[in-house]
N, CA, C and O atoms as a printed pandas DataFrame, in Angstrom:
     atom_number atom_name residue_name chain_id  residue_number  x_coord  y_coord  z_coord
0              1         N          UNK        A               1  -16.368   -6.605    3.966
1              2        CA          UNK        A               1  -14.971   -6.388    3.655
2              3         C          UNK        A               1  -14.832   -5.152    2.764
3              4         O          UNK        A               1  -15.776   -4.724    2.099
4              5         N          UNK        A               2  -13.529   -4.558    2.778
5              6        CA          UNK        A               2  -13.300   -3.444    2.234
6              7         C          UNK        A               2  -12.270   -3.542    1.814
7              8         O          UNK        A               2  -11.324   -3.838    2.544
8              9         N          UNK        A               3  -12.062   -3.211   -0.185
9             10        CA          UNK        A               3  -11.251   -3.824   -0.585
10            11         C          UNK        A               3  -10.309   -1.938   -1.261
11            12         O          UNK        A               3  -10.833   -0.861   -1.543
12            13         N          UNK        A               4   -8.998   -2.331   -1.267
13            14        CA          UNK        A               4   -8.624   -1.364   -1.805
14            15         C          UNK        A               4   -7.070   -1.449   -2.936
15            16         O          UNK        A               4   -6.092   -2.192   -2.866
16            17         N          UNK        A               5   -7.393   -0.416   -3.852
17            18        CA          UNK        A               5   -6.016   -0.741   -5.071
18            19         C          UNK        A               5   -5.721    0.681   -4.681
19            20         O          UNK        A               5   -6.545    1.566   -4.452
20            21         N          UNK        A               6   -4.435    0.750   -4.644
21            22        CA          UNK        A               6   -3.868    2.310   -4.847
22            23         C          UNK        A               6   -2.425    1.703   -5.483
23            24         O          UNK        A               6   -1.451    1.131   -4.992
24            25         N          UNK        A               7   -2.765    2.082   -6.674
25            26        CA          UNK        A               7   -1.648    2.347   -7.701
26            27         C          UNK        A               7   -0.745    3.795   -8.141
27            28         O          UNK        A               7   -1.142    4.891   -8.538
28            29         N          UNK        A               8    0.521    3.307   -7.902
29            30        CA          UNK        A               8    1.588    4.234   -7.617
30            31         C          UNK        A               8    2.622    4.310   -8.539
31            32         O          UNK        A               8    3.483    3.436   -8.427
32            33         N          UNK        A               9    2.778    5.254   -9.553
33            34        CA          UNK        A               9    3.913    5.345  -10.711
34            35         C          UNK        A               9    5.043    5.937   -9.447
35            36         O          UNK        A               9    4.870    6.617   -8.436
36            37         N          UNK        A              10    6.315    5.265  -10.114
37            38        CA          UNK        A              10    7.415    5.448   -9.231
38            39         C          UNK        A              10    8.353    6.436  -10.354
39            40         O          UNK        A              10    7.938    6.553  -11.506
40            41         N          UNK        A              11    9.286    6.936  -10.037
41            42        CA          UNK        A              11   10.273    8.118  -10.979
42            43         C          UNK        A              11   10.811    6.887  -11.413
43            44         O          UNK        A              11   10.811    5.863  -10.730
44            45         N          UNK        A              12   11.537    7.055  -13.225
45            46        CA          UNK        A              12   12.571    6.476  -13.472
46            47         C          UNK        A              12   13.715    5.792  -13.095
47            48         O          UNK        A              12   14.785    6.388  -12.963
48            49         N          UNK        A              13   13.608    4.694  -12.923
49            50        CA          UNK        A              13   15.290    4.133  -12.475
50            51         C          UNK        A              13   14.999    3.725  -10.638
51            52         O          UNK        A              13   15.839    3.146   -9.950
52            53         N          UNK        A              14   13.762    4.145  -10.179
53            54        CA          UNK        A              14   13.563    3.962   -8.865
54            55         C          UNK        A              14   12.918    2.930   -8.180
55            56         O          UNK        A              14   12.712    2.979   -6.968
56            57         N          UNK        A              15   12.536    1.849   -9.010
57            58        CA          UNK        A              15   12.051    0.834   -8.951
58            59         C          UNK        A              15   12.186   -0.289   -7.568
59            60         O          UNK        A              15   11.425   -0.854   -6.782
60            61         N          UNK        A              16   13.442   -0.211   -7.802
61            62        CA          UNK        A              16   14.554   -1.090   -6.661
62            63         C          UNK        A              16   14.633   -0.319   -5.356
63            64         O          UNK        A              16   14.514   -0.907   -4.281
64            65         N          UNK        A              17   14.847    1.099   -5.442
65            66        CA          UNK        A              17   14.450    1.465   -4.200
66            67         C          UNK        A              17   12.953    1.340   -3.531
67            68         O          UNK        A              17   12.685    0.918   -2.406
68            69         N          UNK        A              18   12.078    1.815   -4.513
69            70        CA          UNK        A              18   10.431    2.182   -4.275
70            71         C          UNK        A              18   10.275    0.581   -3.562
71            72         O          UNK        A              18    9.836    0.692   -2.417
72            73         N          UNK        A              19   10.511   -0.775   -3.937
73            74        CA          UNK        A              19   10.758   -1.820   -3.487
74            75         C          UNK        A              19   11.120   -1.980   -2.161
75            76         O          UNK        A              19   10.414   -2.391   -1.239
76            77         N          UNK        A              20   12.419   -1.581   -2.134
77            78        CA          UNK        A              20   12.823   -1.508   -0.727
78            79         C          UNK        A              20   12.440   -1.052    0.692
79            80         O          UNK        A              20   12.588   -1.505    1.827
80            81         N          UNK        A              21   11.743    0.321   -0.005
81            82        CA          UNK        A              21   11.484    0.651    1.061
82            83         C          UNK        A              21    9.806    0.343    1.639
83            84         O          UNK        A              21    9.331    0.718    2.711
84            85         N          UNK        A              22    9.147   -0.427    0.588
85            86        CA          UNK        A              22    7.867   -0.775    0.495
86            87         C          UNK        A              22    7.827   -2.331    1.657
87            88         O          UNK        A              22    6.942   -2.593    2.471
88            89         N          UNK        A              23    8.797   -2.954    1.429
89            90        CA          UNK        A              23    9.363   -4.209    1.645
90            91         C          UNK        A              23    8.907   -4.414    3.718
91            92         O          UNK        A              23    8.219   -5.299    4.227
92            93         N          UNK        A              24    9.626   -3.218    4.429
93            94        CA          UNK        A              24    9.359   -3.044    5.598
94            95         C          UNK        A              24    8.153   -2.529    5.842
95            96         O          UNK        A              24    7.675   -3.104    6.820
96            97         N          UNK        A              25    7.255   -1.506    5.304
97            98        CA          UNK        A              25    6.029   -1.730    5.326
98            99         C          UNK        A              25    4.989   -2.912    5.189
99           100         O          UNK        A              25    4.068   -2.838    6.003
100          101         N          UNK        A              26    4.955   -3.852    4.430
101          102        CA          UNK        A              26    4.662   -4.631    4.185
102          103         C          UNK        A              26    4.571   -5.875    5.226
103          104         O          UNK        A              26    3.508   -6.494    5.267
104          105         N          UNK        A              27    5.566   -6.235    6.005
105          106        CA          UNK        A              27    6.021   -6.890    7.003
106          107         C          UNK        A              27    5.089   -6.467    8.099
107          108         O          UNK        A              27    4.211   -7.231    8.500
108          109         N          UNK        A              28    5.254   -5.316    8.568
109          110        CA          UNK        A              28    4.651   -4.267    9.843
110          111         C          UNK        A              28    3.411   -4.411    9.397
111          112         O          UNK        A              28    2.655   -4.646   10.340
112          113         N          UNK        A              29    2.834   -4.370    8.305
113          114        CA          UNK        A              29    1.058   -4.788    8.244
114          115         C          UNK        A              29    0.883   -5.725    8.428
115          116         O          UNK        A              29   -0.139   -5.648    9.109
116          117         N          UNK        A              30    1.182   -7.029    8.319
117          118        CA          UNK        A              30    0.819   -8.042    7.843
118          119         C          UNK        A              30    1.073   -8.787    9.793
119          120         O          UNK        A              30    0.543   -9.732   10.377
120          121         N          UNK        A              31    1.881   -7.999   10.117
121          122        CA          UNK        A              31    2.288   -8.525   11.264
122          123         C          UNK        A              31    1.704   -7.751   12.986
123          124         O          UNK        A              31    1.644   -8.340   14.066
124          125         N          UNK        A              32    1.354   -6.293   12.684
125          126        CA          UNK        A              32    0.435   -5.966   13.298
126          127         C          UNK        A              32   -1.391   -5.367   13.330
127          128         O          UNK        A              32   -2.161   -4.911   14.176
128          129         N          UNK        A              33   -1.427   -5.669   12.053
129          130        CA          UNK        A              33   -2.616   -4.915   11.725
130          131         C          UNK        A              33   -3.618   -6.389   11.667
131          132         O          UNK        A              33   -3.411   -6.902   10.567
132          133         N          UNK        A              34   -4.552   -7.170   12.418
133          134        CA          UNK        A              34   -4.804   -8.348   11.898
134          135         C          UNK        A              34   -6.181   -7.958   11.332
135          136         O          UNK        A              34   -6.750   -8.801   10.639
136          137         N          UNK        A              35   -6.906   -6.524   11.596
137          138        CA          UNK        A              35   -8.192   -6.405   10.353
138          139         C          UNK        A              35   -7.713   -6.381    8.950
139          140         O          UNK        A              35   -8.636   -6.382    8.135
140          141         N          UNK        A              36   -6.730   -6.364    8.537
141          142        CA          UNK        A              36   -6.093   -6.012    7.389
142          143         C          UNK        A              36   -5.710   -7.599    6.992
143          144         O          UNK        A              36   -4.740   -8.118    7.543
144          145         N          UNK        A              37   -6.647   -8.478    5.847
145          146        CA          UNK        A              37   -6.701   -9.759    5.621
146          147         C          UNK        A              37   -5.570  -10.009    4.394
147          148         O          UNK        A              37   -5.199  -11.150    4.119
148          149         N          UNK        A              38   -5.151   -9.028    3.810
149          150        CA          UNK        A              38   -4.368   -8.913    2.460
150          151         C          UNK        A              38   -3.839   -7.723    2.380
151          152         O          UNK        A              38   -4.530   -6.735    2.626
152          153         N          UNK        A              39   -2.690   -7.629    2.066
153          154        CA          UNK        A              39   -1.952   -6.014    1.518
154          155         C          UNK        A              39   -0.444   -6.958    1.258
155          156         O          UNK        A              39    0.351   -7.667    1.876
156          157         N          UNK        A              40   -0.731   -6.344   -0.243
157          158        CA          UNK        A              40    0.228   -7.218   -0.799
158          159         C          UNK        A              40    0.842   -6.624   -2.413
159          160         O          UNK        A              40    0.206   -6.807   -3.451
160          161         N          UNK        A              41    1.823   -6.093   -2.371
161          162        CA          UNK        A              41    2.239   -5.219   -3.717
162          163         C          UNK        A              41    2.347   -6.174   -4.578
163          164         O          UNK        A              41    2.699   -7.338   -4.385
164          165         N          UNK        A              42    1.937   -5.494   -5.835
165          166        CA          UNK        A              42    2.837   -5.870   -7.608
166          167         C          UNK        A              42    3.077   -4.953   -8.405
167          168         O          UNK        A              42    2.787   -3.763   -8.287
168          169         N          UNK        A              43    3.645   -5.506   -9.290
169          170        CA          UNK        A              43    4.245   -4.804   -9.831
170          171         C          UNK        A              43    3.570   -4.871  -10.998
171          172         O          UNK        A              43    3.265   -5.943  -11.521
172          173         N          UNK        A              44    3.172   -3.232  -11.695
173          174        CA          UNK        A              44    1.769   -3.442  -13.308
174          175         C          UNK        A              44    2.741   -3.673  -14.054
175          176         O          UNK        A              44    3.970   -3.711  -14.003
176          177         N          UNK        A              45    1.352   -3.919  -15.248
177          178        CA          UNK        A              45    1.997   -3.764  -16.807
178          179         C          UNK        A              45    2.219   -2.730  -16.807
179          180         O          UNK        A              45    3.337   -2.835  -17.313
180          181         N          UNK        A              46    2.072   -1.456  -16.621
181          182        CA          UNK        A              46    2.726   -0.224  -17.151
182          183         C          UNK        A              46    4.141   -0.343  -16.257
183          184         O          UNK        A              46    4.418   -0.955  -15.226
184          185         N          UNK        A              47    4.979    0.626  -17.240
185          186        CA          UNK        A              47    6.390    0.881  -16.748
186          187         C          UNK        A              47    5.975    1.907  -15.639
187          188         O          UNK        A              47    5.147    2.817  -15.591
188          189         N          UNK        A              48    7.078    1.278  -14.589
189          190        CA          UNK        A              48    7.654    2.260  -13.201
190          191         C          UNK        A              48    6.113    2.016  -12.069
191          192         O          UNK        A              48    6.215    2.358  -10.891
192          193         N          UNK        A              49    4.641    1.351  -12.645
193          194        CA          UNK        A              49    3.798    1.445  -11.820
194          195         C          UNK        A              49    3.400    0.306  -11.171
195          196         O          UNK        A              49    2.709   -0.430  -11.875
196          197         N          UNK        A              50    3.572   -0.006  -10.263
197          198        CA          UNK        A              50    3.052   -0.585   -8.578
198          199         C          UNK        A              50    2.057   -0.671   -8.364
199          200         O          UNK        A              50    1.305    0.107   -8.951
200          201         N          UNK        A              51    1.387   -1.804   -7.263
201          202        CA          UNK        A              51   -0.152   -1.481   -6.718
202          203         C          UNK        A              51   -0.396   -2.580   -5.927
203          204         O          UNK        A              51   -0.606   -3.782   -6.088
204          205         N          UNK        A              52   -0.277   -1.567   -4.766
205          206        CA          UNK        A              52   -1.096   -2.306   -3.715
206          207         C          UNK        A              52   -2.562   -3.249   -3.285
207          208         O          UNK        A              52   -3.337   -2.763   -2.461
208          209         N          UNK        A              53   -2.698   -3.883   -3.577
209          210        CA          UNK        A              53   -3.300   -4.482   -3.307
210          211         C          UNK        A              53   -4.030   -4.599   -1.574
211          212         O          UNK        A              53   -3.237   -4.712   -0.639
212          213         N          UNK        A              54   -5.543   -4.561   -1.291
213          214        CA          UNK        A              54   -5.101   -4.643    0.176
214          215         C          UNK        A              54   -7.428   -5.043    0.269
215          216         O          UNK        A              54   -8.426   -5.007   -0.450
216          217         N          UNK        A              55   -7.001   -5.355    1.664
217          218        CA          UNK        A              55   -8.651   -5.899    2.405
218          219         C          UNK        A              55   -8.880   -5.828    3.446
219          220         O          UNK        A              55   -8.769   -6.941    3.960
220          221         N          UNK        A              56   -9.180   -5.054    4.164
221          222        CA          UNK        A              56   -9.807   -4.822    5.612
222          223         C          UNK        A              56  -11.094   -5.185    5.972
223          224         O          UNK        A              56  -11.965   -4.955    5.133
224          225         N          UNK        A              57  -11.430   -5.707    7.037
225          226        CA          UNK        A              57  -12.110   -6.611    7.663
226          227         C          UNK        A              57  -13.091   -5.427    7.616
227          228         O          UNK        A              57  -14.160   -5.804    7.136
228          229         N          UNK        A              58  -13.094   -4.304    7.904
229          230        CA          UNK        A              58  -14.479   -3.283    7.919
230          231         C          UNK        A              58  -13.614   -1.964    7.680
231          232         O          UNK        A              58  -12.475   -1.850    7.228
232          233         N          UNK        A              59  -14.276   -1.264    8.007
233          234        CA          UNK        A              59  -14.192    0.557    8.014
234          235         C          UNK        A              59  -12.979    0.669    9.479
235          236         O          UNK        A              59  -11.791    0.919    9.279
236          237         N          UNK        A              60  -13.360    0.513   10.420
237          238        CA          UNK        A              60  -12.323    0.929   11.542
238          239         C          UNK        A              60  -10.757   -0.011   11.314
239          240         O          UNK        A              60   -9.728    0.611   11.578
240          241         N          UNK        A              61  -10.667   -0.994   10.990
241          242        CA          UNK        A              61   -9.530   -1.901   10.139
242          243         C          UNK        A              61   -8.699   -0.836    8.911
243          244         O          UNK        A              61   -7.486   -0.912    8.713
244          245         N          UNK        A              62   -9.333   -0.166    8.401
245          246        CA          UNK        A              62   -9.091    0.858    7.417
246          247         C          UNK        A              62   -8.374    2.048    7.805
247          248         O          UNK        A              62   -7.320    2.569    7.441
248          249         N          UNK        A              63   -9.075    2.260    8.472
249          250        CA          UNK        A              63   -8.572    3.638    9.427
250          251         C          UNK        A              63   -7.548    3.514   10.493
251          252         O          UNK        A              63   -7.021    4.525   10.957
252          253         N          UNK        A              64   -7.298    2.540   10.829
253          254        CA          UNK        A              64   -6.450    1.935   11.652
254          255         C          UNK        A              64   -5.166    1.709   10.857
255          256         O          UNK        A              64   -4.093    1.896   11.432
256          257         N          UNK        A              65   -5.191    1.312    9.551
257          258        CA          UNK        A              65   -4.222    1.138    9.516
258          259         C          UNK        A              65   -3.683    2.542    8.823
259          260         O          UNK        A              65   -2.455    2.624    8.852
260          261         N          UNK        A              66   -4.143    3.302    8.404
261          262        CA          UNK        A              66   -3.745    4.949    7.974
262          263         C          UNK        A              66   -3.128    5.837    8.859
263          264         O          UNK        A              66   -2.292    6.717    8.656
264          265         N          UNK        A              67   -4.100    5.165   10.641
265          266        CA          UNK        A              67   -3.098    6.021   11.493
266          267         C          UNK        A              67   -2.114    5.264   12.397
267          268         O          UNK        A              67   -1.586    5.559   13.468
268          269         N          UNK        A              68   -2.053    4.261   11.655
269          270        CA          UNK        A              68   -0.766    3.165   12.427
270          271         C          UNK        A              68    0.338    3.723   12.143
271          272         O          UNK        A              68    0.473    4.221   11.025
272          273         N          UNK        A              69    1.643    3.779   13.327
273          274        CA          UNK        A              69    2.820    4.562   12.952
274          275         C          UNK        A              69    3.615    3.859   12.064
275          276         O          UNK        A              69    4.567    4.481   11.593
276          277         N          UNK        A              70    3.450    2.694   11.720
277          278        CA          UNK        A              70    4.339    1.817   11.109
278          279         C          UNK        A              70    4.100    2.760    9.740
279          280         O          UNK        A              70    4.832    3.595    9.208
280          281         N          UNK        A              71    2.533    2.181    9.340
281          282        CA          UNK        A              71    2.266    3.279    8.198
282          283         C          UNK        A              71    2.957    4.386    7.496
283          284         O          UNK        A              71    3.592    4.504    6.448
284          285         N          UNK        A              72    2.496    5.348    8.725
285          286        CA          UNK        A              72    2.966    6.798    8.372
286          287         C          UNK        A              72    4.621    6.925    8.285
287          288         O          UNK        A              72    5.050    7.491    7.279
288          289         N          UNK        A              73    5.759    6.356    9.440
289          290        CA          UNK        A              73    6.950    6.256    9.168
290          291         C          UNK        A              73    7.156    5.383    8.157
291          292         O          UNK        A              73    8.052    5.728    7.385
292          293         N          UNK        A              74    6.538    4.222    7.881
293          294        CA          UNK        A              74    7.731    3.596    6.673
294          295         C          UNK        A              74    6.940    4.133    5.498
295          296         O          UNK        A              74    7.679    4.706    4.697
296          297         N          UNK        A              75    5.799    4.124    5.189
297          298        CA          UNK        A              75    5.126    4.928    3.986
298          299         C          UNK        A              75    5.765    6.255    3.870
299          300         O          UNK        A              75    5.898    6.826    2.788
300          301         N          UNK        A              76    6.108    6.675    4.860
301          302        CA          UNK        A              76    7.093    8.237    4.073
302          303         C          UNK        A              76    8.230    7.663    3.229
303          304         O          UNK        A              76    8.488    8.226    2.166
304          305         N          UNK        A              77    8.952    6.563    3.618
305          306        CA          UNK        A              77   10.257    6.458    3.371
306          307         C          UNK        A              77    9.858    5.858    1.944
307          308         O          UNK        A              77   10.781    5.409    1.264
308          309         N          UNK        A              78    8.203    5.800    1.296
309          310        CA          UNK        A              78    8.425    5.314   -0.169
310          311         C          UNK        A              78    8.128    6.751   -0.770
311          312         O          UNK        A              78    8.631    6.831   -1.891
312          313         N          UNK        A              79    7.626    7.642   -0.479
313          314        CA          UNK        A              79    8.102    9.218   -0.699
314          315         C          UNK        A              79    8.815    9.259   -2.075
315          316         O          UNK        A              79    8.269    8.886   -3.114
316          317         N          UNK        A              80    9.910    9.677   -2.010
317          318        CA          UNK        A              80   11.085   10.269   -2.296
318          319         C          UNK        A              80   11.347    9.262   -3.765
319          320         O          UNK        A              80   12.113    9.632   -4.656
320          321         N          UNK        A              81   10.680    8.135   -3.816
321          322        CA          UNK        A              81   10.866    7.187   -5.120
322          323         C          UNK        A              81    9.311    7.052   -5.843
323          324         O          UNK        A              81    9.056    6.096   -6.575
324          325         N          UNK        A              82    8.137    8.307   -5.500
325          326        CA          UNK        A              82    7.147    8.179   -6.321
326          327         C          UNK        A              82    7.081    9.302   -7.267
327          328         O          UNK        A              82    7.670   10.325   -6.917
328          329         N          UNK        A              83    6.618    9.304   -8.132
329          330        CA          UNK        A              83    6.619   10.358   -9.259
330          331         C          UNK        A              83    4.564   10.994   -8.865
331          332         O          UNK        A              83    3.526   11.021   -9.525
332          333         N          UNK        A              84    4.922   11.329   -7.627
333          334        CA          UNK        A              84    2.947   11.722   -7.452
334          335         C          UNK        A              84    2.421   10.826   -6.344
335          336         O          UNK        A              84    2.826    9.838   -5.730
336          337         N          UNK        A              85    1.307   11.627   -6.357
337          338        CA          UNK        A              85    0.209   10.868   -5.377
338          339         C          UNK        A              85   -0.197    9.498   -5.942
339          340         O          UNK        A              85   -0.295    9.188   -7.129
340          341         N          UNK        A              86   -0.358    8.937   -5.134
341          342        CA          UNK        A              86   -0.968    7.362   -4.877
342          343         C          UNK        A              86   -2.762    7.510   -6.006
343          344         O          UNK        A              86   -3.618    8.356   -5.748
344          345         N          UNK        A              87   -2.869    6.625   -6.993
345          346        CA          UNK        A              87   -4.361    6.473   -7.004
346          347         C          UNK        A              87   -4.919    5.624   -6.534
347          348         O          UNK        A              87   -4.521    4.517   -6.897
348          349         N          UNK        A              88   -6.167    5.638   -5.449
349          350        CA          UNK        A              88   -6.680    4.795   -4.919
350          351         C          UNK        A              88   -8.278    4.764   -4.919
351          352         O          UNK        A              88   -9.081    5.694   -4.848
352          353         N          UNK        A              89   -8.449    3.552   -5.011
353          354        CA          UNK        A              89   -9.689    3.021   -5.405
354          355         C          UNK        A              89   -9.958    2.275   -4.274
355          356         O          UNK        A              89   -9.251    1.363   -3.844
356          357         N          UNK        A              90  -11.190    2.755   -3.709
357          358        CA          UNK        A              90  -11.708    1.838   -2.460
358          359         C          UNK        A              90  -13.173    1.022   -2.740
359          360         O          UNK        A              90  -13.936    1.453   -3.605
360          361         N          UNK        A              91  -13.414    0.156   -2.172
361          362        CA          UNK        A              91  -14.405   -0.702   -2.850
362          363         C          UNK        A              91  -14.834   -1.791   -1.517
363          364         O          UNK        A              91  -14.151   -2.283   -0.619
364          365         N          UNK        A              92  -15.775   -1.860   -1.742
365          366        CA          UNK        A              92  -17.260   -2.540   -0.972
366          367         C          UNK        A              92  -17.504   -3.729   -1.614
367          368         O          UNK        A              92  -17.764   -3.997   -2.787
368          369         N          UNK        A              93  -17.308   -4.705   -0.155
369          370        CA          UNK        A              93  -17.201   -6.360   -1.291
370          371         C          UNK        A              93  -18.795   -6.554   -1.226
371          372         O          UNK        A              93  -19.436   -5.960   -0.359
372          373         N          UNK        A              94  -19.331   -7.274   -2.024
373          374        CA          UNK        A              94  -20.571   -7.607   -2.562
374          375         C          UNK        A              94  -20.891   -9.327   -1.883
375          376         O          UNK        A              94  -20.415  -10.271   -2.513
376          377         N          UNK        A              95  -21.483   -9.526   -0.950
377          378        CA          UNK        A              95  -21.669  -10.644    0.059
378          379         C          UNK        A              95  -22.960  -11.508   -0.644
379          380         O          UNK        A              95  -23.402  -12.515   -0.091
């Protein structure tokens, strides 16, 4: 399994949108991606920052879901409510 955090500071006051538009992504994974065992947002202790949460069944599960269109169209639409790039941390489960 392949586990991944990408934590995302959102701009001021954008919270409710960054939400929203995260909301339909979320759905579209969970509903077509079935290597993808978990992907599931929260919300941090720091102010305005987010984090995905997520677990793919292997390496091609991973990649699959980066070039899934659901992805790329609704992941743009959280764009416009992040203050920056995504940090992401990928990680190798220990069996």
């Amino acid at each position: 399994m392949i586990g991944v955090v990408a934590t995302i500071t959102v701009k001021d006051g954008q919270g409710a949108n960054f939400e929203a538009a995260a909301k339909p992504l979320i759905a579209a994974v969970r509903a077509n991606e079935p290597g993808c065992k978990l992907y599931a947002l929260h919300k941090g202790e720091q102010p305005n920052t987010y984090v995905f949460l997520e677990r793919y069944v292997d390496e091609a599960a991973m990649l699959a879901h980066r070039e899934a269109p659901h992805f790329k169209e609704l992941g743009a639409k959280m764009g416009p409510f992040m203050a920056g790039r995504p940090v992401v941390q990928r990680m190798q489960e220990i069996e």
